[in-house]
Structures are given as structure tokens and as C-alpha cells.
C-alpha positions in Angstrom: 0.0 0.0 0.0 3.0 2.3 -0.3 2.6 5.4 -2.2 3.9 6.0 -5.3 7.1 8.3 -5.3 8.9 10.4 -7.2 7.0 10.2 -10.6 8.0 12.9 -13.2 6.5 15.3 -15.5 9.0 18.1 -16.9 7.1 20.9 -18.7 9.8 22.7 -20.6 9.3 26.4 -21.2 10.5 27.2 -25.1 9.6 29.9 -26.4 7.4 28.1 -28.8 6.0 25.6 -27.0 2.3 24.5 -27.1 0.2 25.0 -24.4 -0.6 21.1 -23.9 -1.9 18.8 -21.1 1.2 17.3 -19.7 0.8 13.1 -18.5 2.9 11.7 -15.7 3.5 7.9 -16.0 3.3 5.2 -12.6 2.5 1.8 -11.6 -1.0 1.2 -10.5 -0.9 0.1 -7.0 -0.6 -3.4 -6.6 -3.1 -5.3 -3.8 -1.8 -6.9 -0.8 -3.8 -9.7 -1.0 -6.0 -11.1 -3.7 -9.8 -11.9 -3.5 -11.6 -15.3 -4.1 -12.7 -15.0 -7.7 -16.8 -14.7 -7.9 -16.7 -12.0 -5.4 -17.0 -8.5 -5.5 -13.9 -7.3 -4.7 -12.5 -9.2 -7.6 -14.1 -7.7 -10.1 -11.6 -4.8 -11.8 -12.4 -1.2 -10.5 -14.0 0.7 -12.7 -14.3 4.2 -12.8 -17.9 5.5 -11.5 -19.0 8.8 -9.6 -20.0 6.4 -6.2 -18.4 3.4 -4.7 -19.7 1.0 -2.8 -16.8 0.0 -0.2 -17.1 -3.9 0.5 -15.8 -5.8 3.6 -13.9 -7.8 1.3 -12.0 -4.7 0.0 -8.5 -4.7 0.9 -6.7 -1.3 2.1 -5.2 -1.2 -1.3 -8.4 -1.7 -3.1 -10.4 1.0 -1.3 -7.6 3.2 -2.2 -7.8 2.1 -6.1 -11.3 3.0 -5.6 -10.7 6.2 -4.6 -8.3 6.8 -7.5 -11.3 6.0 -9.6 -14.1 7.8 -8.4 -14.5 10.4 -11.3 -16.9 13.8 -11.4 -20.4 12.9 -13.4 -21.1 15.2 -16.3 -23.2 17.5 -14.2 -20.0 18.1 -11.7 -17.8 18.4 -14.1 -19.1 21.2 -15.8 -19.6 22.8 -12.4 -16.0 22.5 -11.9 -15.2 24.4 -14.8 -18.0 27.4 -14.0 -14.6 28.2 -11.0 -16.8 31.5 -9.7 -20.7 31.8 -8.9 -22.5 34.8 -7.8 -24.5 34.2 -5.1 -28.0 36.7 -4.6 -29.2 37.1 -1.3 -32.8 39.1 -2.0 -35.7 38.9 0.3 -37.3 39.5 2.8 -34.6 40.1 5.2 -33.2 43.1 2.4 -36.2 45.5 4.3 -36.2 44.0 7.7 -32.4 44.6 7.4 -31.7 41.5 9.2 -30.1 38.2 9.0 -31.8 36.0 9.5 -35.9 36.2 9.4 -38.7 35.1 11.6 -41.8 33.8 9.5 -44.1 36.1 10.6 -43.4 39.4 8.7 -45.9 41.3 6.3 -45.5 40.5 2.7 -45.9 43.6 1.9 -42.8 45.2 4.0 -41.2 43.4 0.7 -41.5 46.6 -1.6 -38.1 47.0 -3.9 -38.4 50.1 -6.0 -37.1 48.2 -9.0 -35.7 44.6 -9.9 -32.9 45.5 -12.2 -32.0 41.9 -12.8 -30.1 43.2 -16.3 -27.9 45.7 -13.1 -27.2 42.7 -11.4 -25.4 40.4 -14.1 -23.4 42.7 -15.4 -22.1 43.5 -12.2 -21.2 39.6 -11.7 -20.1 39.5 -15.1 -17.6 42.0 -14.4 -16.0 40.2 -11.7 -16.0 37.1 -14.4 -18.2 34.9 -12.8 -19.9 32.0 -14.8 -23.1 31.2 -12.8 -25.4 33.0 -10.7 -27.7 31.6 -7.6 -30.5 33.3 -5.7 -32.5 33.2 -2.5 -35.6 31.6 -4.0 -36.9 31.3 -0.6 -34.4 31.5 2.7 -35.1 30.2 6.2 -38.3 32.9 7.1 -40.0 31.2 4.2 -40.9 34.1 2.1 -41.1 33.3 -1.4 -39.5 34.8 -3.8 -42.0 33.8 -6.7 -45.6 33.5 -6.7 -46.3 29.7 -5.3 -49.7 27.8 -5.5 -48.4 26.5 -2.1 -48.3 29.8 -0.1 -50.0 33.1 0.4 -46.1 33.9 2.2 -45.0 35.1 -1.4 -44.3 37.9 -3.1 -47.8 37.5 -5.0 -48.8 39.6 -2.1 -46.2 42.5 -2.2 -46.6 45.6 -3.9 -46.5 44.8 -7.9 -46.5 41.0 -7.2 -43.2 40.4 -8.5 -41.6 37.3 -9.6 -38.2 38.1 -8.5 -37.5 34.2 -9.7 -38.4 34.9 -13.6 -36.7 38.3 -13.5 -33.6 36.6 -12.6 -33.5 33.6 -14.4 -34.9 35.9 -17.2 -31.7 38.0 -16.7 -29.2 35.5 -15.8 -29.7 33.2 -19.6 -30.0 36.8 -21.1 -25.9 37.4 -19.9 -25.0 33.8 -21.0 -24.8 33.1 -17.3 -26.0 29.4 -15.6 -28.6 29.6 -12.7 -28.5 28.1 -9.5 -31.3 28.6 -6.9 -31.2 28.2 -3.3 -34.8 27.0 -1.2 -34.1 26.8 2.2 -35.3 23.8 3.8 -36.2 25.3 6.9 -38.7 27.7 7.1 -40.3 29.8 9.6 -43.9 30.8 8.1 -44.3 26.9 8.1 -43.9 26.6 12.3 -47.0 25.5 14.3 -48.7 28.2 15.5 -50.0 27.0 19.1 -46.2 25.8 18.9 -45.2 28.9 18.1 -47.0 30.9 20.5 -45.9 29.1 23.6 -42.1 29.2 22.1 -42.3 33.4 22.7 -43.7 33.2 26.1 -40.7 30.8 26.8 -38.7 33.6 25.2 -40.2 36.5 27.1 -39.5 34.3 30.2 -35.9 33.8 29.2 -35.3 37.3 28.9 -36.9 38.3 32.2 -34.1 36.1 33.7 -31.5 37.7 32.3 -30.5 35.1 30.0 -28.6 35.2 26.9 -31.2 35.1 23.2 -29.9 33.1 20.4 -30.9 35.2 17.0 -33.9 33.0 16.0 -35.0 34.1 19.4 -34.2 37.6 19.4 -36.1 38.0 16.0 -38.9 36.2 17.2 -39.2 38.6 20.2 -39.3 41.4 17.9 -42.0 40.6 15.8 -44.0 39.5 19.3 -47.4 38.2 18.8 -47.3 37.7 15.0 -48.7 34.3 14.3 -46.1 32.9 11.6 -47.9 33.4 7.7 -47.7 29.9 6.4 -50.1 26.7 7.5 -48.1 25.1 10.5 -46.3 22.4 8.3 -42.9 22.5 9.4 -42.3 19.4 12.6 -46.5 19.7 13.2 -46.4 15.7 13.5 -48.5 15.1 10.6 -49.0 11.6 8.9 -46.9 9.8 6.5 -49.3 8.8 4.1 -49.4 8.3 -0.2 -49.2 11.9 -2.0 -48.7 13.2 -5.8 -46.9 15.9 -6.6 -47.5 18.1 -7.9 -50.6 18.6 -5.9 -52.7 20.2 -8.4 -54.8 22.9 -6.7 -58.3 24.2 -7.4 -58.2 25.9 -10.8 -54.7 24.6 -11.5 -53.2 25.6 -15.0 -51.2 22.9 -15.3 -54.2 19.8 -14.3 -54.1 19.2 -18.3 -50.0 18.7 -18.9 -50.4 16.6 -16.2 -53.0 14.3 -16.9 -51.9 14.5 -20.9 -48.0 13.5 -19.7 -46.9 16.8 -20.7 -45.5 17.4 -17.0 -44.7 14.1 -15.0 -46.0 13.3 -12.1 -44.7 11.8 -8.9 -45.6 9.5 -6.6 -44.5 9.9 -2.7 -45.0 8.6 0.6 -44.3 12.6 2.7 -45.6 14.1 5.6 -47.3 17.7 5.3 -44.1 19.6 5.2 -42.4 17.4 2.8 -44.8 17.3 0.6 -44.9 21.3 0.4 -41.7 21.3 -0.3 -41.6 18.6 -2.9 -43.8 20.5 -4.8 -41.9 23.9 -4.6 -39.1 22.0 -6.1 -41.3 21.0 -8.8 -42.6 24.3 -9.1 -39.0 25.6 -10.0 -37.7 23.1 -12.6 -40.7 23.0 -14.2 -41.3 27.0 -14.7 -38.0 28.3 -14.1 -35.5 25.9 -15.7 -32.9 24.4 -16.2 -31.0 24.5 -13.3 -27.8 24.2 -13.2 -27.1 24.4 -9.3 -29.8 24.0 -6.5 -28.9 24.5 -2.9 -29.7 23.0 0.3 -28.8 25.0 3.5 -28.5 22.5 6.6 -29.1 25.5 9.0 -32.4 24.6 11.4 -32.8 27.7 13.7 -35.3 26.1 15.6 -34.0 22.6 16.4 -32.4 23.8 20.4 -36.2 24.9 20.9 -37.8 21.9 20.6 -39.3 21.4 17.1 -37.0 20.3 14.0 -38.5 18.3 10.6 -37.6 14.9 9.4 -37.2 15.4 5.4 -36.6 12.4 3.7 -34.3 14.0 1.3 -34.0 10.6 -0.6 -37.3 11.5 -2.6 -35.7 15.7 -3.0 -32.6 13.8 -5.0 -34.8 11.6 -6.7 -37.2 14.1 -8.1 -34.4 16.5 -8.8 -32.3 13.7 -10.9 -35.3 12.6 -12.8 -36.8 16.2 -13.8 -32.9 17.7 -14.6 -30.1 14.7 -14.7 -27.0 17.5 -14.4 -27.9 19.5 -11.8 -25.4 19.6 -9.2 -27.6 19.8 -5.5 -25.1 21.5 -3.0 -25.2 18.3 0.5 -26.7 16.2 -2.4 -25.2 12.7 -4.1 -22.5 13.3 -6.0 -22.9 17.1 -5.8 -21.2 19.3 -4.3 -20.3 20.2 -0.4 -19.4 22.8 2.2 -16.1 23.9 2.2 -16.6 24.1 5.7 -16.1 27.8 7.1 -18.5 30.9 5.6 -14.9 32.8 4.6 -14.2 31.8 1.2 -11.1 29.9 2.1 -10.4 26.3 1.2 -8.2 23.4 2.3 -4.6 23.3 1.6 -5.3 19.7 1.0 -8.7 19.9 -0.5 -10.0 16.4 -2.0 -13.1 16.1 -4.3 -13.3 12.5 -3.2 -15.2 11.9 -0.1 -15.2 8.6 2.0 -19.4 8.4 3.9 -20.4 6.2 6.2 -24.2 6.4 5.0 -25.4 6.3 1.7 -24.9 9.7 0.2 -28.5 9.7 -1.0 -30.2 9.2 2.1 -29.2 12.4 3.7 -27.9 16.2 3.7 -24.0 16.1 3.5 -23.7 12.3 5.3 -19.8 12.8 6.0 -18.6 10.4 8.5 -16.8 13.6 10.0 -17.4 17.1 10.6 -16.9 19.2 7.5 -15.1 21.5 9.0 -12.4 19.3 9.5 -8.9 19.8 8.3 -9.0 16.1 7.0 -11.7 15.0 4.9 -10.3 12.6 2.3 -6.9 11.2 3.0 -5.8 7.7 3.4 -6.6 7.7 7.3 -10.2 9.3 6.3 -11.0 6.6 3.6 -9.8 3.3 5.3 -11.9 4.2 8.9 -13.8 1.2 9.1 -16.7 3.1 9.2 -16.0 3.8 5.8 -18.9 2.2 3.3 -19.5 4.4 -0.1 -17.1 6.8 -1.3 -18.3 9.5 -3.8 -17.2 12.7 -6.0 -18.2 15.7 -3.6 -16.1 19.0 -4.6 -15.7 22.1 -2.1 -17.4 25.1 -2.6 -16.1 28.5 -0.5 -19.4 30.7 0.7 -18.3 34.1 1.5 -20.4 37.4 1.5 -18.7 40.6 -0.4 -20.0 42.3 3.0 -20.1 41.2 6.6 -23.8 39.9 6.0 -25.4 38.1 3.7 -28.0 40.6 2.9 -27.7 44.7 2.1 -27.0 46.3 5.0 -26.4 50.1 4.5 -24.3 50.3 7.0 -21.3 47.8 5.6 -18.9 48.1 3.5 -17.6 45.6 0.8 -14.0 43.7 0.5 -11.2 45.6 -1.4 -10.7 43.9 -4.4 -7.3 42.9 -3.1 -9.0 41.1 -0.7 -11.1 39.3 -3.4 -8.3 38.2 -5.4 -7.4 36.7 -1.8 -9.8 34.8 -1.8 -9.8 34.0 -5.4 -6.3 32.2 -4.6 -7.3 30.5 -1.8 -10.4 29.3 -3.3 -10.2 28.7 -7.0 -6.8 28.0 -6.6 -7.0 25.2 -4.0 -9.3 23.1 -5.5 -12.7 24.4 -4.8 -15.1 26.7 -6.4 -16.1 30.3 -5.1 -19.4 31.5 -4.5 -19.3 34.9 -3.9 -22.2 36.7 -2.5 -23.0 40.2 -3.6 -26.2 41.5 -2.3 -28.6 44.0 -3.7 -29.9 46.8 -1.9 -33.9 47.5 -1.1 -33.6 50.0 -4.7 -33.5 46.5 -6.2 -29.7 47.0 -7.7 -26.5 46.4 -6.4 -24.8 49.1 -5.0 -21.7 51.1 -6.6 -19.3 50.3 -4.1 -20.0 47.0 -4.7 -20.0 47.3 -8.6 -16.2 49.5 -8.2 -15.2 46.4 -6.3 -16.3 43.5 -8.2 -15.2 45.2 -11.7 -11.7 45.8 -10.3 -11.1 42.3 -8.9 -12.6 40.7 -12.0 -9.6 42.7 -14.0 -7.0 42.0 -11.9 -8.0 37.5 -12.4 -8.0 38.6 -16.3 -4.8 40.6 -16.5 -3.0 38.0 -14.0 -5.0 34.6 -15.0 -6.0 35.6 -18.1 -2.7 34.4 -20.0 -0.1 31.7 -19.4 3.6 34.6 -19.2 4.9 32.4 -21.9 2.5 34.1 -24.2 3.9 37.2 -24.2 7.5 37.4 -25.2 10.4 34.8 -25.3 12.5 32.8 -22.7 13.5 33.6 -20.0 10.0 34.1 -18.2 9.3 35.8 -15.0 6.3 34.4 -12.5 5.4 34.5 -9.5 2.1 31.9 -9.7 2.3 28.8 -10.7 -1.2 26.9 -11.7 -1.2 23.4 -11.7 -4.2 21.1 -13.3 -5.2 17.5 -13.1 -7.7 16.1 -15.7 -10.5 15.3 -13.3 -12.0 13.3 -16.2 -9.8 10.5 -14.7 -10.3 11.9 -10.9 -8.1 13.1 -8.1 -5.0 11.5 -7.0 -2.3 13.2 -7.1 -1.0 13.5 -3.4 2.0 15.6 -2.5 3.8 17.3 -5.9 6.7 19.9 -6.3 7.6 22.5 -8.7 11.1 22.8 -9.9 12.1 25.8 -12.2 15.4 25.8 -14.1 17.7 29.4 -13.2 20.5 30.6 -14.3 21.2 26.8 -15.9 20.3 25.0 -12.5 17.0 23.3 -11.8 15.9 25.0 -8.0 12.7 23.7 -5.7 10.5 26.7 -6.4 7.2 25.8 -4.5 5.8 22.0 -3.2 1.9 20.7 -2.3 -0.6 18.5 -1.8 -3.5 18.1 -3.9 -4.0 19.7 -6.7 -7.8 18.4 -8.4 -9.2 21.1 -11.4 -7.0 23.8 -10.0 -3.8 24.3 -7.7 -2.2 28.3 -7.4 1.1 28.3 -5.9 2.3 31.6 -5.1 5.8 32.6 -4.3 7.0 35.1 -2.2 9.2 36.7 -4.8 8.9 36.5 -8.6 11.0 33.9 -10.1 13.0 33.9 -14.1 13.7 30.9 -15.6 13.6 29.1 -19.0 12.3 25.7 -18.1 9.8 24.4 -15.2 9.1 20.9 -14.3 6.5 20.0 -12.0 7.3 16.3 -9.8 4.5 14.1 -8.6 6.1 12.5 -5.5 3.2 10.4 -4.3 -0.2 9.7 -5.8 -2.8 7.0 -5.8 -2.6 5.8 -9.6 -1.4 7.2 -12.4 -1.7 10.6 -12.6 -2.9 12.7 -15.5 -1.7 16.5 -15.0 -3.8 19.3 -17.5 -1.9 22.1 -18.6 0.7 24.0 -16.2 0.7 28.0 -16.6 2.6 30.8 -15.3 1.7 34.1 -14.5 3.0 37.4 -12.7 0.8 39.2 -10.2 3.0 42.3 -9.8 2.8 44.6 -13.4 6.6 45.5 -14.7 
């Protein structure tokens, strides 16, 4: 089970050399031990986006497993989109909070405008490939008119469909769409629940103890019975439902019963059978959908009420109305990169090792993702250990200190930006940036200056491989490294050598590496030839194209 060492791949650095994928060559790790033919760990390994990990599988098969687990088509082009805009919009923008209760008037949601058109160009400018929005965040107002809720925009001034605007928008700019529904949701709490909760609350405070923010917003709006039905944790029945659950008058009753539109059948209590059919609602209307996201966050679970989902029937609903879109805590979608700061691992593995089926729940990592280790040897031969999957990082961080418009906060510097850009992008994870609009409906200048400025400064330093603009010798001071993630991860620890003054020098060394490695050195560095060394790895590695660039201008 030793790791391959020492295995070569020399990029020289001509002055006319082409700008091609570069292969390093090793042995495929041999097993300790062979299996009785017939069973299944004597089958070959072939590559797939999940594993099954057997008890027969030795420690060297589980890590040839891992070598093969390779992104589906849906991941992979998600891989390639390395920035999305995230759009936090709602309810929340004219409460000027955080975090919502449930019980706020639809109408205090009044923008003076949704300029959608305002809002991509602004993310196009800071070069990002997709967008996502706040179709409906943890308060449960609803960013589009459902047939499911009176807690929708369909009751705020001009009815809005925020949704179509910026989906509308979004395909207009060339841009993919992502769209966030929160799976918890305050307008959805029991209301005799609810009512004893803020007495509790108006006790606790009496005492002189501390309010969590669920509870402090709560207190605010007092008395206010949340706006939705009581679905969320009520208790209610399991029992055989269809979704969509055509309504009285329904425009859609004769696509339905025609074929036009499929149908489902589901076994869901109240609440997850409301939001089975907002799901439906927005793949049907508003897609396709490239990117749908599931927060975990459950503000109400330490007071006493939480909701079961049975996210197996979500996945399954979502694969069979859009096959490719990526569901952020879904199977073989994408994770949490484990901190809200935009900063990812400096060992950042797209393969994940799960103790549960990775379609039976919201993340299902056998450890905390906030972990420094998620995937290394250690992590994939626990013998808790049964499935391993593809599951890439994504880095959440806000372009202010909230997630929603605050007047009062500023946004990052774009030096800070490209900081995170690095430490994002260029560690093997995607970014999704969150930049806000402001109750006008646009997003504000400050934010534009910022956004604009950073997205020049990744196109005049990323833009173009050095080599590109003028003969040998070339000066650098980043390094990007690639893998093909066609054929997976698995290169484990790597060096970069460059060749100066007619000597090869140790410029810069790491870890993983996946769609995207930036190495940055603390000086700039001139030389005519670099060769990057892949000292240990789990099979053959196949390194993409190596670039150089300079961040300082000359």
C-alpha cells in the first residue's frame, strides 16, 4: 500500500511551446492480497462517480477505488464554471436582518425596481460564470408566486416574480442559474407551537439570559402568528401523495393528466410534501437549473421542534426532472467547504469517504466538514467507511459582513477578493461569492467599483499563461497546476522545480492539486524551463496544462 514516489512530469518552457496537457506515468498500486474469484472485490475497478466500499476490500483496493471515483457530467461542468455569484434578496433586504422570523408582512417586501439586467453585469464584471439566488431563505418568504403559499411575493406591492426576472436575466448574460430553497422555514412553524415558544422567550429574557438570533427576532415581531399553515415538525402523517398537488383551478391539471408534465408519486408528511412541490414548481417554470442549494441550518432545532425530510425522494425528483444539476449536500454534488470565509483546504480532496449512503441524507460525512481532513488515506480506510463518492468544495463568503444589504457595511477591497480567489479557485474548490442588492433592487456602486476591479485583476493576471507574451526567460510568481478530473483526483504531495541561471531550483511544493492548484511565491522567479514532480499519488496521474503568471505589473 505504499505510495507512489517520485513520478515525473518536466514541462519545458520554449519559447514556442504549445500550451498542452502534460501526462505523468506510474504503476497502479498493486493489492496486498488477492480476492476469491466470484466476489466483488475481484471484479476490476471501474471508474464510476460512487463506490460501494465492500468488507472484502482490501486497504489497497479502497484506495484504487478512490483513484477512480470520477466527477459525473453535471460536476464536471460545475467544476469548470470556478466562480458563482450568489443573490441574497428577500425579505430580510427591508427587515435589514439576517436571519428572518416567518411572521413578517408580505408587503414590508417593496423594492423600488428589480434590475435583474444591473445585477449580471455587475457579476459579469467580476468574471463569474453562474449566478444563484434566494428563491426562498429560512423565514419562508417566497421569492415567486407559489400555488403553495399566500407567504410570497404574490402579495407585495406589484407582485413580483423576482425568480423569472432573474432567471430571465441570468440566460440573457450567458450566465448558468443556481437557486437556493431553504429547507427550513419559519412561516411553516405550528402556530400554538409557536405561540408558547415566545412566552418561553419573554421568560428567558426576564431572567437575564442570553437570546440566540432565531429568538431575538422572534421577540421582535412578538405576537405575530407565523404566515404559512403550520407544516414544518407539526407531526403530521406519512401517508401516499402526488406531486404536484394540483390545486383548485390549476393551469397545469391538463399537462399533467396528458404527460406533458410528470407526475410523482410519494410517501411525505405535510411539510415534505410542500416542499416537494416547490421544487417542482422551480424546474418546471423556471429551468434548467444548473445548481440548486440546500442550507442544513435549522434555527429552531435547540427549541424543541425540527422536521424529518426524507431527502432521498428531494434527489430523486431532482435527478429525474434535470439529470446535471449539481444539488449542494446532495449525491454526488457538491459540499461545504466548511467555514463561511471563502477559504479552502490546503489539501482539498473532491473525493469523499461516507459512512451512510450519500443519497439518504444532507452532506452524510462520517466527520465534521469543517475538518482539516476529509479525504486522506486515514479518512478513507476508517472502518466506518462504506461508499465513497465525487463531492467537490465550494467556499461561501459574502462581499460584505452579512449576507443581505446592509447600508451600514462596506464591501471587501478587491485585493482582498483576489485573496480569496487564490485560496479558493486555486485550492481546488469553487467560489461563490455573495453580492447582495440593496432595497432599490440594484446592487450598490461600491460594490459594482469592487467586483469590476477584482474581476480585472484575475483577467490581466490569469488571463494568460507569461509564456504568451515574449520569449525565454519568463518571470512568475504563480504557478497553476491542473489534473484532468476526467480520470479523478489523485495526485498527493507534488513539487515545482524551475530551471535558473542553468540549474534546476525547488520553487514551491503541495498537496492536492484536483481542477485547480495556485502556488504563489513570495518573490517572482525567471527561468527558461519548469518541471513540475509528482512524489506520491494513488494511480497514475494525469496532469492538464501548467501556466505561469505574474501578479506584480513591470
Amino acid at each position: 500500500m505504499a505510495r507512489r514516489t517520485r513520478v515525473l512530469s518536466a514541462l519545458a518552457l520554449a519559447a514556442a511551446a504549445a500550451l498542452v496537457p502534460v501526462q505523468a506515468t506510474a504503476q497502479q498500486p498493486a493489492h496486498q492480497r488477492q480476492a476469491p474469484p466470484g466476489t466483488p472485490c475481484s471484479a476490476p475497478v471501474k471508474p464510476a462517480s460512487q463506490m460501494t466500499v465492500e468488507s472484502c476490500d482490501s486497504p489497497d483496493r479502497i484506495v484504487e477505488k478512490a483513484a477512480n471515483i470520477v466527477p459525473t457530467p453535471g460536476q464536471l461542468a460545475w467544476q469548470q464554471r470556478e466562480v458563482t455569484a450568489f443573490t441574497h434578496f428577500g425579505m430580510n433586504t427591508f427587515t435589514d436582518r439576517e436571519w428572518g422570523s416567518g411572521t413578517e408582512d408580505e408587503k414590508l417586501f417593496a423594492p423600488k425596481a428589480i434590475d435583474a439586467d444591473q445585477w449580471m453585469r455587475a457579476y459579469k464584471a467580476a468574471g463569474v460564470e453562474q449566478v444563484m439566488l434566494t428563491a426562498k431563505h429560512h423565514d419562508g418568504f417566497v421569492l415567486y408566486p407559489s400555488r403553495y403559499t399566500d407567504h410570497s411575493v404574490a402579495l407585495s406591492p406589484g407582485s413580483p416574480d423576482v425568480v423569472a426576472a432573474y432567471v430571465k436575466a441570468a440566460r440573457k448574460a450567458g450566465l448558468k442559474v443556481g437557486l437556493y430553497l431553504s429547507p427550513s422555514d419559519g412561516a411553516e412553524l405550528p402556530h400554538a407551537w409557536h405561540a408558547q415558544w415566545v412566552d418561553r422567550i419573554r421568560e428567558k429574557q426576564a431572567e437575564g439570559k442570553p437570546l440566540s438570533l432565531p429568538e431575538r427576532m422572534a421577540l421582535e415581531d412578538g405576537d405575530r402568528a407565523p404566515a404559512g399553515e403550520g407544516r414544518f415538525g407539526n407531526g403530521s402523517p406519512v401517508t401516499e401523495r402526488t406531486i404536484p398537488t394540483l390545486v383548485p383551478g390549476d393551469d397545469r391539471a391538463a399537462a399533467v393528466r396528458s404527460g406533458k408534465l410528470p407526475a410523482f408519486r410519494v410517501k411525505a408528511d405535510d411539510y415534505d410534501t410542500y416542499y416537494l412541490n416547490q421544487l417542482y414548481e422551480l424546474f418546471t417554470q423556471y429551468g434548467p437549473i444548473e445548481e440548486l442549494w440546500l442550507d442544513g441550518a435549522n434555527p429552531w432545532s435547540g427549541s424543541g421542534i425540527t422536521q424529518k425530510y426524507d431527502v432521498k425522494q428531494w434527489f430523486d425528483m431532482v435527478k429525474a426532472l434535470s439529470p446535471n444539476t449539481v444539488v449542494f449536500q446532495g449525491p454526488q454534488g457538491v459540499r461545504w467547504v466548511g467555514n463561511e470565509s471563502g477559504v479552502a483546504r490546503e489539501t482539498e480532496w473532491s473525493v469523499t469517504p461516507h459512512t451512510t449512503d450519500p443519497w439518504t441524507g444532507l452532506g452524510s460525512l462520517p466527520n465534521d466538514s469543517t475538518d482539516p481532513d476529509i479525504g486522506s488515506r486515514a479518512k478513507l480506510l476508517d472502518p466506518s467507511v462504506n461508499y465513497l463518492q465525487w463531492y467537490p468544495a465550494e467556499a461561501d463568503v459574502s462581499i460584505r459582513p452579512g449576507w443581505f444589504h446592509h447600508p451600514d457595511q462596506k464591501p471587501k477591497t478587491p485585493a482582498q477578493l483576489m485573496n480569496l480567489y487564490e485560496k479558493s479557485v486555486g485550492r481546488n474548490a469553487s467560489l461563490l461569492l455573495n453580492v447582495p442588492p440593496d432595497k432599490d433592487g440594484r446592487i450598490d456602486d461600491a460594490d459594482v467599483a469592487a467586483l469590476t476591479a477584482f474581476g480585472s485583476d484575475v483577467r490581466r493576471i490569469y488571463g494568460t499563461d507569461v509564456r504568451k507574451q515574449g520569449p525565454a526567460p519568463y518571470t512568475f510568481d504563480r504557478i497553476a497546476v491542473r489534473e484532468d478530473i476526467r480520470h479523478g483526483q489523485r495526485v498527493e504531495k507534488f513539487a515545482v522545480e524551475a530551471r535558473v541561471g542553468g540549474s534546476w531550483q525547488r520553487i514551491a511544493e503541495g498537496t492536492t492539486i484536483g481542477h485547480r492548484r495556485i502556488l504563489s511565491l513570495a518573490t517572482p522567479v525567471t527561468a527558461t524551463s519548469v518541471r513540475v514532480k509528482v512524489l506520491e499519488s494513488r494511480a497514475t496521474p494525469h496532469l492538464g496544462a501548467t501556466t505561469l503568471h505574474l501578479s506584480t505589473t513591470r
